[in-house]
ZAMARGU-4260 file (C-alpha; in steps of 0.2 Angstrom, whole numbers, plus 5000, padded with zeros to 4 digits):
<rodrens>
0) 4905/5016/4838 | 4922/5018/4835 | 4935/5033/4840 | 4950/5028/4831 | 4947/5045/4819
5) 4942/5056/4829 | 4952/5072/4834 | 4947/5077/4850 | 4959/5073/4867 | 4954/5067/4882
10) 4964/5066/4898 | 4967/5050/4906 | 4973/5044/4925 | 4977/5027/4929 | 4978/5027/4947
15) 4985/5016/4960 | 4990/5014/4978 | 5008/5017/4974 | 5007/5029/4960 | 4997/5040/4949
20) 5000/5040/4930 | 4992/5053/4920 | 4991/5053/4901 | 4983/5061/4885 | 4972/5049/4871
25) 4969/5056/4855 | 4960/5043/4842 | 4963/5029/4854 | 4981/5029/4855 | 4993/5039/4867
30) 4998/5054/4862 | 5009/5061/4876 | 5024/5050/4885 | 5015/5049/4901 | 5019/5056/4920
35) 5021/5047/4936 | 5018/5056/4953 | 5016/5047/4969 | 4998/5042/4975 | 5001/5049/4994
40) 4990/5036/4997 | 4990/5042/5018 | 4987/5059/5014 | 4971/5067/5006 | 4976/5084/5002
45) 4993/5079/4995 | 4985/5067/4983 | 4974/5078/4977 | 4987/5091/4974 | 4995/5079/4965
50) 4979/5073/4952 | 4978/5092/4949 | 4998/5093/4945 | 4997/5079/4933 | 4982/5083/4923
55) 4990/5100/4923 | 5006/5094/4915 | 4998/5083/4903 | 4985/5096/4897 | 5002/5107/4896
60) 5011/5094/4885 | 4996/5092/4873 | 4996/5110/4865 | 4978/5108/4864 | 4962/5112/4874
65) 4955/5091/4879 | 4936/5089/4878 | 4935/5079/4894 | 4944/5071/4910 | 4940/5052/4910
70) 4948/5039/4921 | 4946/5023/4931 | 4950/5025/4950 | 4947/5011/4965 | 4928/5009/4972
75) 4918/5009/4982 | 4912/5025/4974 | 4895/5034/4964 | 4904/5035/4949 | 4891/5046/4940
80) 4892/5058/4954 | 4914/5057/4953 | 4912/5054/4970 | 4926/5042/4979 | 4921/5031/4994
85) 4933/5022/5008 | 4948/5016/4998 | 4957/5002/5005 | 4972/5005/4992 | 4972/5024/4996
90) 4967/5027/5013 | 4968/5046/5014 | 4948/5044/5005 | 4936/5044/5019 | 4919/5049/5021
95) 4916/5051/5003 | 4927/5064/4992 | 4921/5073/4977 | 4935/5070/4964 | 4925/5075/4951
100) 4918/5089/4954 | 4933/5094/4960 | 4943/5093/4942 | 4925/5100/4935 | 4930/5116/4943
105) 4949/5117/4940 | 4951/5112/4924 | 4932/5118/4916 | 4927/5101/4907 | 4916/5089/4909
110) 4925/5074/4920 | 4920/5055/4921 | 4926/5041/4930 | 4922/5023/4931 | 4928/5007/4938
115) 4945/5000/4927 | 4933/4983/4926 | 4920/4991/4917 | 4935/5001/4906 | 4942/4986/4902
120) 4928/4978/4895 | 4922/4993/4888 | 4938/4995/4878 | 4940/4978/4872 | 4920/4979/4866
125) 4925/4995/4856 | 4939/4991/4846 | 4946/4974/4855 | 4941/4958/4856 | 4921/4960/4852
130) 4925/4967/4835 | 4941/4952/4833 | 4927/4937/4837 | 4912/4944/4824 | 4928/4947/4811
135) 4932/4929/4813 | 4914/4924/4813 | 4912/4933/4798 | 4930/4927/4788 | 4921/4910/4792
140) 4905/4912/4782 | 4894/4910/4799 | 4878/4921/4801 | 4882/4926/4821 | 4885/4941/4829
145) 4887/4947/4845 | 4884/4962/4851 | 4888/4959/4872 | 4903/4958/4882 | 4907/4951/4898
150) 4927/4958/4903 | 4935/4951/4918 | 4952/4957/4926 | 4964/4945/4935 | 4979/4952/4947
155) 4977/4958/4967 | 4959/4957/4963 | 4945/4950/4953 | 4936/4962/4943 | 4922/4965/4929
160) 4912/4975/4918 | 4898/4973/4907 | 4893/4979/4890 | 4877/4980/4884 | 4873/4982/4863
165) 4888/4997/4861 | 4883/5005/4879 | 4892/5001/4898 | 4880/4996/4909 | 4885/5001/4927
170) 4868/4998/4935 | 4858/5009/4947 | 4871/5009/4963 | 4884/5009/4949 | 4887/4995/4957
175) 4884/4982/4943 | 4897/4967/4938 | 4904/4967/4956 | 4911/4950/4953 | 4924/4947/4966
180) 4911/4944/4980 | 4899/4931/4971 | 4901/4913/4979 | 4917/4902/4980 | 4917/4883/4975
185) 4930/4881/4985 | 4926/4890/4999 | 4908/4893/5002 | 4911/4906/5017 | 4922/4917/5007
190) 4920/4926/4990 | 4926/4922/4974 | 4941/4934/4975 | 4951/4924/4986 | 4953/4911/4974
195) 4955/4921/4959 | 4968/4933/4963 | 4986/4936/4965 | 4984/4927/4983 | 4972/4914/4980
200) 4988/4906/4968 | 4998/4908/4981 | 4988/4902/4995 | 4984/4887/4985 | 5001/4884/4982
205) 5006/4886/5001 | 4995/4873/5007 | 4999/4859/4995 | 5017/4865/4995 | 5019/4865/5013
210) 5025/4881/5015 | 5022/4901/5024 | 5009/4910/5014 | 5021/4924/5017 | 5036/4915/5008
215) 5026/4905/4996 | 5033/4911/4976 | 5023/4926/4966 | 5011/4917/4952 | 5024/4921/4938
220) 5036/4910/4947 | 5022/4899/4954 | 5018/4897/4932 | 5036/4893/4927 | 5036/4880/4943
225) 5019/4872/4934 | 5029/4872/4917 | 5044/4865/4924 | 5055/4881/4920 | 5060/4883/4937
230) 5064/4873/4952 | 5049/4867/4965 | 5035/4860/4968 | 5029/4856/4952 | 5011/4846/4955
235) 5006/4858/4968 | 5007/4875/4956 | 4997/4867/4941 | 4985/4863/4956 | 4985/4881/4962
240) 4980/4888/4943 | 4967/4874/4941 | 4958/4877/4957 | 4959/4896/4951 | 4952/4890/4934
245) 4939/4881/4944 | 4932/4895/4954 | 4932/4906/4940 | 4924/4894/4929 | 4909/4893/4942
250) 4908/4910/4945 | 4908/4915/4926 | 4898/4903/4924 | 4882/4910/4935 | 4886/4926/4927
255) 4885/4922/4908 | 4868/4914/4912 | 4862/4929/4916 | 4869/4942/4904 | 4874/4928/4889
260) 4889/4934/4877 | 4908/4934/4874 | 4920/4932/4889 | 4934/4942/4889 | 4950/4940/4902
265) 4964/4952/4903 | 4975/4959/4918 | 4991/4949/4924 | 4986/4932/4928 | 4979/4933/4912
270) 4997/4925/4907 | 4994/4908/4914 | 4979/4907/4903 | 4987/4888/4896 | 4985/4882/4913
275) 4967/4888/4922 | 4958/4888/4906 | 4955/4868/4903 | 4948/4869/4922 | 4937/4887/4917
280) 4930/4880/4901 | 4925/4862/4908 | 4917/4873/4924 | 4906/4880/4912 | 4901/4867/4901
285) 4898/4855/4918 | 4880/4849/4923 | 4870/4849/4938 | 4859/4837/4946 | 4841/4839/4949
290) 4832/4834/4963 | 4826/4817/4956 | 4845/4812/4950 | 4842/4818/4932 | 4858/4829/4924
295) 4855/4846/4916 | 4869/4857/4908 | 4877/4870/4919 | 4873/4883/4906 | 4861/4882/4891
300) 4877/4891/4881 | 4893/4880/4876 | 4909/4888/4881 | 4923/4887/4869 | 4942/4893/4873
305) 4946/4904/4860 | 4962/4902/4860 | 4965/4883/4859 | 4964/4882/4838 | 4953/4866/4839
310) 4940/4872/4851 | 4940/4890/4840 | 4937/4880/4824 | 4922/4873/4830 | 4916/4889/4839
315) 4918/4896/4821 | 4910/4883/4814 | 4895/4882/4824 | 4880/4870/4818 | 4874/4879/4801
320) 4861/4873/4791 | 4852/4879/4778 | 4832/4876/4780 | 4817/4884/4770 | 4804/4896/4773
325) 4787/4886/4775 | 4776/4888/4759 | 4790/4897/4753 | 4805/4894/4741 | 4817/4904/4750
330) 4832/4896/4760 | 4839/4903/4778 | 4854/4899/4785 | 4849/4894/4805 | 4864/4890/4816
335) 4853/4883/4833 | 4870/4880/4842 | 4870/4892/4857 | 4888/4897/4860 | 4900/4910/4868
340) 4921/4913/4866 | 4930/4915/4882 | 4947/4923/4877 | 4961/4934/4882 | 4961/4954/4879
345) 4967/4959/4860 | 4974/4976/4865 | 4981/4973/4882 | 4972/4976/4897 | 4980/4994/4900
350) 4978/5000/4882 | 4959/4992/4883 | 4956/5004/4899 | 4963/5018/4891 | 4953/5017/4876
355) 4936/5014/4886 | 4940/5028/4895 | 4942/5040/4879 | 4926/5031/4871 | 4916/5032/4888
360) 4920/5053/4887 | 4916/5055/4868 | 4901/5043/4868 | 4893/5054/4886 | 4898/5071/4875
365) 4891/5064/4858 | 4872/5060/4868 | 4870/5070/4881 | 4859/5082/4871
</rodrens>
């Protein structure tokens, strides 16, 4: 399933506490130079005024009648429903707001929203980084094929989405891959977010640094610290991305053994990737005691960071053998090694949003019938 031919237009919202930037995708690319209105994050009736003002001038700017409105917007929410819960971003929802039956009505089109997790990994499962691995699998004459995805965002928060065989899977409380509040390594009482966010850096970095959270560096400076680009304390920010990559690797970890395919990563963290995903990859390949002191592996999968070149050889390589067909003169090729790629997004986190967002439309049109 792939839209990168297909001529129909769908509008598109990326929506934040600060601003709200509306946009057209045609084919899985942009088609309009896209419009910024402020959120009005206090105030209800302004910020919807403004969502219907900058679908109004995009639809304007398009020349062309879109098929759908589809868009990721902050939870909690029932996202089949479009209906929007109590935003800590954007404040003015309270008591549950029907966004999108609200656009239904204005604008006359169907109307979809999601979580930008499930987006993200959506997109890159469509035409990113799902597709890249079973190219480079098949480039190097191996028999596997994936057909999952696991996405994960990294910035103010830590979020997630999961694709199923080509379909998103949200759950039944549309509440599915809500990672951010599984358990912390590093801090049992809190959830995983708090380590693997914009914060958890910097909190990390405050404590081994010895300084104020408040006036501790943002995780761009806290990198070029750790790569000895800019002056500080150098051993405590390569601490603060590894405990990062710790937590992360744990939580993922638990996760994978559950739904067991590709791991993708994407949002701004995303950068630092030389410096957590050591950490991440040797969280997940770890082992864990039993009872009677014997060692099993963490997951029965073998991690491999894609984007180290020795570790990708080998996930490329795999373990193939050829074996025969008992009784039989026919060969198979049998690879028994159990194995999944954790790498970073192939079209860029926003572009990977944007495009699940257009497939997510198409794909609901194409089989509601």
């Amino acid at each position: 399933m792939n839209y990168k031919d297909d001529k129909r237009i769908v509008l598109t919202l990326d929506a934040g506490g600060t601003n709200l930037v509306f946009s057209a995708i045609q084919a899985n690319e942009e088609i309009v130079e896209s419009i910024t209105l402020p959120s009005q994050a206090q105030n209800l009736n302004k910020c919807l005024m403004n969502i219907e003002d900058g679908f109004s001038q995009v639809q304007f700017k398009t020349k062309k009648k879109p098929v759908a409105i589809s868009f990721a917007f902050p939870g909690p929410a029932d996202y089949p429903n479009g209906i929007i819960g109590d935003l800590a971003n954007l404040p003015g929802f309270r008591g549950g707001v029907a966004l999108g039956p609200m656009l239904e009505e204005r604008f006359n089109i169907p109307v979809f929203i999601n979580n930008d997790g499930d987006l993200f990994a959506y997109g890159e499962a469509i035409s990113g980084y799902l597709p890249h691995v079973n190219l480079l699998l098949s480039m190097a004459g191996s028999p596997k094929i994936f057909r999952n995805l696991f996405g994960i965002t990294l910035g103010t928060g830590f979020g997630a989405g999961i694709v199923r065989n080509g379909d998103l899977f949200i759950g039944d409380n549309a509440a599915a891959a809500e990672i951010w509040v599984v358990h912390n390594k590093k801090y049992p009482q809190a959830p995983a977010e708090e380590s693997i966010s914009i914060r958890g850096v910097q909190h990390e970095y405050s404590i081994r640094a010895g300084v104020k959270f408040e006036e501790a560096p943002t995780p761009k400076q806290i990198f070029e610290i750790a790569t000895r680009q800019r002056q500080g304390n150098a051993e405590a920010a390569l601490a603060a991305f590894q405990v990062m990559g710790e937590a992360m690797g744990d939580a993922l970890a638990n996760t994978i053994t559950l739904i067991d395919g590709p791991v993708v990563i994407g949002g701004g963290l995303a950068g630092a990737h030389t410096l957590f995903m050591p950490t991440l990859i040797r969280e997940m390949n770890g082992t864990l005691q039993k009872l009677n002191g014997d060692k099993v592996n963490r997951m029965e999968l073998k991690a491999f960071n894609l984007e180290d070149t020795a570790e990708r050889e080998a996930f490329l390589r795999g373990d193939v053998r050829e074996i025969s067909v008992p009784g039989s003169g026919k060969k198979l090729l049998y690879d028994p090694l159990k194995r999944i790629p954790v790498g970073l997004s192939v079209l860029g986190t926003s572009k990977a949003v944007s495009v699940g967002a257009y497939a997510f439309a198409l794909h609901a049109l194409d089989t509601k019938h």
